[in-house]
Each structure stands twice: as C-alpha cells, then as structure tokens.
C-alpha positions as CSV (number, residue, x, y, z in Angstrom):
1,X,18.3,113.2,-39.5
2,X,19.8,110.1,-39.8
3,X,19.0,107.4,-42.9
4,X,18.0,104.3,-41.5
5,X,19.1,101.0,-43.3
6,X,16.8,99.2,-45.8
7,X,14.9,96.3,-44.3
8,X,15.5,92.8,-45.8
9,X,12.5,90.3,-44.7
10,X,14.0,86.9,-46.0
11,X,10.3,85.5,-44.5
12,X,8.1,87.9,-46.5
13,X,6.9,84.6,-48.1
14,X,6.5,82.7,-45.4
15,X,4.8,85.4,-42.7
16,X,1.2,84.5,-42.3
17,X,1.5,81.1,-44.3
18,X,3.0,78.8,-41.9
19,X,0.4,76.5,-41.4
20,X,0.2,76.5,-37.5
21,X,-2.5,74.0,-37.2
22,X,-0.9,70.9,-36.2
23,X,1.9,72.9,-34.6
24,X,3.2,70.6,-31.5
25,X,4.3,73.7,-28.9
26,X,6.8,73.1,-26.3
27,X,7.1,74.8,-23.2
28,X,9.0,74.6,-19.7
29,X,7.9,71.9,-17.6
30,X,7.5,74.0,-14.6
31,X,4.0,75.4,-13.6
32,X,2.7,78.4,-16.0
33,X,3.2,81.9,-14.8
34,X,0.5,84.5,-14.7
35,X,1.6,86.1,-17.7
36,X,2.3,82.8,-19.6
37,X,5.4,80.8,-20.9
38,X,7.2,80.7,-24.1
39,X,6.4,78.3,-26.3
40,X,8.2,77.0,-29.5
41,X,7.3,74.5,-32.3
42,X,9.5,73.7,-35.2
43,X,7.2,73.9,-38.2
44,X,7.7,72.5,-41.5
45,X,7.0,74.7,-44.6
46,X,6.1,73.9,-48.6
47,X,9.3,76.1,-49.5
48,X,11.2,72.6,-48.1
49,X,12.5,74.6,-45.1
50,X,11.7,74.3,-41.5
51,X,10.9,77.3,-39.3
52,X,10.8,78.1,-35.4
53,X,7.7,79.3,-34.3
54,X,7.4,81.6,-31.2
55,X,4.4,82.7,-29.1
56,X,3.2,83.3,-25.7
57,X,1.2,80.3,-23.9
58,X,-1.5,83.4,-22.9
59,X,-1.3,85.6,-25.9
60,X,-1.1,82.8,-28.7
61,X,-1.0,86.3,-31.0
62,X,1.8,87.6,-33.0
63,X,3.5,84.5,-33.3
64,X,7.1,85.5,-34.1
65,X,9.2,83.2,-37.1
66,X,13.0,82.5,-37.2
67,X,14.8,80.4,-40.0
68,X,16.7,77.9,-38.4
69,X,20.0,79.7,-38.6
70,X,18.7,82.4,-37.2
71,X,17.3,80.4,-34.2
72,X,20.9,78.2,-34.1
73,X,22.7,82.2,-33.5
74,X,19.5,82.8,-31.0
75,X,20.5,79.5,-28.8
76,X,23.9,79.7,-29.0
77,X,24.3,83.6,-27.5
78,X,21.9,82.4,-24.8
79,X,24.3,79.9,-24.1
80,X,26.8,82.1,-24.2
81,X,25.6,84.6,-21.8
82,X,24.7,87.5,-25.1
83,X,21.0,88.1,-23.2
84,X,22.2,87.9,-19.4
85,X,20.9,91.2,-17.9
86,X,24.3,93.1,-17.1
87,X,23.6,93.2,-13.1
C-alpha cells in the first residue's frame, strides 16, 4: 500500500466564510444549457485577499474557491490547450 501525500488546504480559513451574498456571477452569454453554466465571481475577503468563486448556474451548491494564483495557472493551461480532451 502506497502512502499518500499530506494535504495542504491554504483556504482552510477561508472555506465556508466567503461572504457570497453580494457575489456578482458571470456566466457565458449564450443561452443556458439543461444542466447549467459555469459561473464565476471574484470575491473579496477580510484576510485582504481576493478569491475566485466557482459554481454551477443549476446547482448553486458546493461552490468551489481558488486563490488568485491558482485561478491565473487555471486560465493560462486553458489557454494553452492543458484541458483539451486528447481526441
């Protein structure tokens, strides 16, 4: 059996804090699909720090949270093809 790495959750004290609220979501212009869009709000935090916000327009539950750098490294590999499905 393999030992799997410790897990590091630099967000432990911001999951189930953020103050979604007044969260302004953004989502694709197009029409919604049956199983909902994405949607994304940048959302400001007391630590001083400003966090991405991700849910789904028809499930508005979990709602996932990325630190900006981690959302910059998300946007750049889709940019750079990192997510394109290999067919």
């Amino acid at each position: 059996m393999t030992e799997s790495a410790p897990i590091y959750d630099d967000k432990a004290h911001v999951r189930g804090n953020l103050d979604l609220r007044n969260a302004e979501w953004k989502r694709p212009p197009e029409p919604e699909p049956e199983d909902g869009h994405v949607e994304i709000a940048f959302v400001p935090h007391t630590d001083g720090a400003t966090y991405v916000a991700m849910r789904n327009s028809k499930q508005l539950e979990p709602v996932l949270v990325f630190t900006m750098a981690e959302w910059d490294a998300f946007v750049a590999g889709a940019k750079d093809g990192e997510f394109d499905e290999p067919w």
